[in-house]
N, C-alpha and C positions, 0 to 999 in steps of 0.2 A: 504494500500500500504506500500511498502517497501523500503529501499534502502539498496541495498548491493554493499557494495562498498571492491573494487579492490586492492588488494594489491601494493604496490609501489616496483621498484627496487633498490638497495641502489647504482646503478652506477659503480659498479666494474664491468670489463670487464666479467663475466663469469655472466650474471644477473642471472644465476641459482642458484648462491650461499646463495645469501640472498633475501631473499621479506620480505618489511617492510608492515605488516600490521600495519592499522589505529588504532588498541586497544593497539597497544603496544606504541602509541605515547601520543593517546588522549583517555578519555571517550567516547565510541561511542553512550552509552545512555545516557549520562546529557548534547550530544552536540544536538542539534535541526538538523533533518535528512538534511537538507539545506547547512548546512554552508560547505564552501569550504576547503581544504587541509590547505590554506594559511591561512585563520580565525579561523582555530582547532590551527593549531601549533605554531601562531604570536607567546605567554606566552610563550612557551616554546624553542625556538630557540635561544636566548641566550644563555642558559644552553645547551643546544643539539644543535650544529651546522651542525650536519652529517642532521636533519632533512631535511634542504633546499637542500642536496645533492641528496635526493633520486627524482628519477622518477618514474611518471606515469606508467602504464605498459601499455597503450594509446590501454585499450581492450584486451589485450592479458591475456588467462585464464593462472592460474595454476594449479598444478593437482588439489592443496584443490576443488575450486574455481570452475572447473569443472567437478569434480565427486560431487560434492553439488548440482550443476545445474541438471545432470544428473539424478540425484536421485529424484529430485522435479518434472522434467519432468515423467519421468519413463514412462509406455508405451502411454502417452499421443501424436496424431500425431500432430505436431507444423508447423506451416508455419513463413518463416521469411524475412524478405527485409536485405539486404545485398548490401553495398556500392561497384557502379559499379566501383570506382576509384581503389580496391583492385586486379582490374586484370583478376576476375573469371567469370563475365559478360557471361551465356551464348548467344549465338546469335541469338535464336529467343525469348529472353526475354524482353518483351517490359519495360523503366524506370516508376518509380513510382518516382517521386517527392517529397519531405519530407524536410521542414527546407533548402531550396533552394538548396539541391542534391540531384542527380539519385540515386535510390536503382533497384535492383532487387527482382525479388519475386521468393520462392524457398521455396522445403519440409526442415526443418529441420531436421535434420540425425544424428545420433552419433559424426563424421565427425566437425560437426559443433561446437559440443562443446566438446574440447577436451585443452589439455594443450599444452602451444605453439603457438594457432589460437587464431585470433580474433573472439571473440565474436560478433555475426548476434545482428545487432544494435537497432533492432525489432521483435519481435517476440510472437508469439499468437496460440491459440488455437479453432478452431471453435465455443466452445461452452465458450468461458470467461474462461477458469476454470485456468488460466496462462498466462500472458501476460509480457514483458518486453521494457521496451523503454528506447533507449542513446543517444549521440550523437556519433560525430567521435570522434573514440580516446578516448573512456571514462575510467574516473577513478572510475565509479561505474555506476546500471544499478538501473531504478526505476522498481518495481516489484508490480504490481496488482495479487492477484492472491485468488481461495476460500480458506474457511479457513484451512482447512486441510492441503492445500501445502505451503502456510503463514507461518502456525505456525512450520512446519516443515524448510523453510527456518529459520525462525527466531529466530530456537533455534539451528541451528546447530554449532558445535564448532568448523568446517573449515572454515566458514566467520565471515566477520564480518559484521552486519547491524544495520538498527536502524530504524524506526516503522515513518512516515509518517503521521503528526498529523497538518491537514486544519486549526486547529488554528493558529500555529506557523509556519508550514511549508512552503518555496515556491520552487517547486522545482528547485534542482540547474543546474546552467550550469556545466561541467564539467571541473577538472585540466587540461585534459589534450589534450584541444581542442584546 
């Protein structure tokens, strides 16, 4: 498993301007895939005080982020639960329950992961071969997936991740829940 996590907005009014990704504040491979926003950047907040400024992007892809995803997927067909609180609730979709909220169950579609949208909070693949799970609002997604599409996430130089190891790892809650 994997964790790719999400870039931050640095809070200026036009949040398109900047996204603070997490490699440019911290090591994303000498931090343990676990640790939170606030326990990467304690040491350095001091010194960098714009760090506390930035936000979450609370699931919201951007283009890296979701042409990454994109490409991982590729013609694989995905099903995903998608928090009814977002608005998009078809009306004969019955809720699925998860972590004490309704989700909806729906195909994954291009649509879905694009830059701009929130990222479908769950999401899988019939046969295992791709799976993802967040909370709301998250600042990264955990990522199971075979190895081929793994290693492909895990080397790509539009995110940033870091490798999910049962010894040290627990996985984390999210910033931006």
């Amino acid at each position: 498993m994997l964790r790719l996590y999400l870039p931050f907005h640095d809070g200026a009014a036009d949040v398109d301007t900047e996204l603070g990704r997490w490699s440019r504040y911290v090591d994303v491979e000498e931090q343990p895939a676990s640790v939170d926003w606030f326990e990467a950047t304690a040491h350095i907040a001091d010194e960098d005080s714009g760090v506390r400024e930035l936000t979450s992007c609370m699931g919201e892809l951007d283009a890296s982020t979701a042409a990454a995803l994109r490409d991982a997927i590729g013609d694989i067909a995905m099903r995903c639960l998608r928090w009814v609180g977002y608005g998009e609730t078809p009306l004969d979709s019955p809720a699925t329950r998860v972590f004490d909220e309704d989700y909806f169950e729906a195909d994954l579609g291009p649509d879905d992961v694009r830059p701009d949208r929130r990222v479908p909070e769950f999401a899988w693949d019939s046969a295992g071969r791709l799976v993802w799970g967040s909370r709301l609002y998250p600042d990264s997604l955990i990522v199971a997936a075979e190895l081929p599409i793994f290693r492909q996430l895990r080397n790509d130089p539009r995110i940033d991740s870091a490798t999910v190891r049962s010894e040290r790892d627990v996985l984390p809650r999210s910033a931006g829940d």
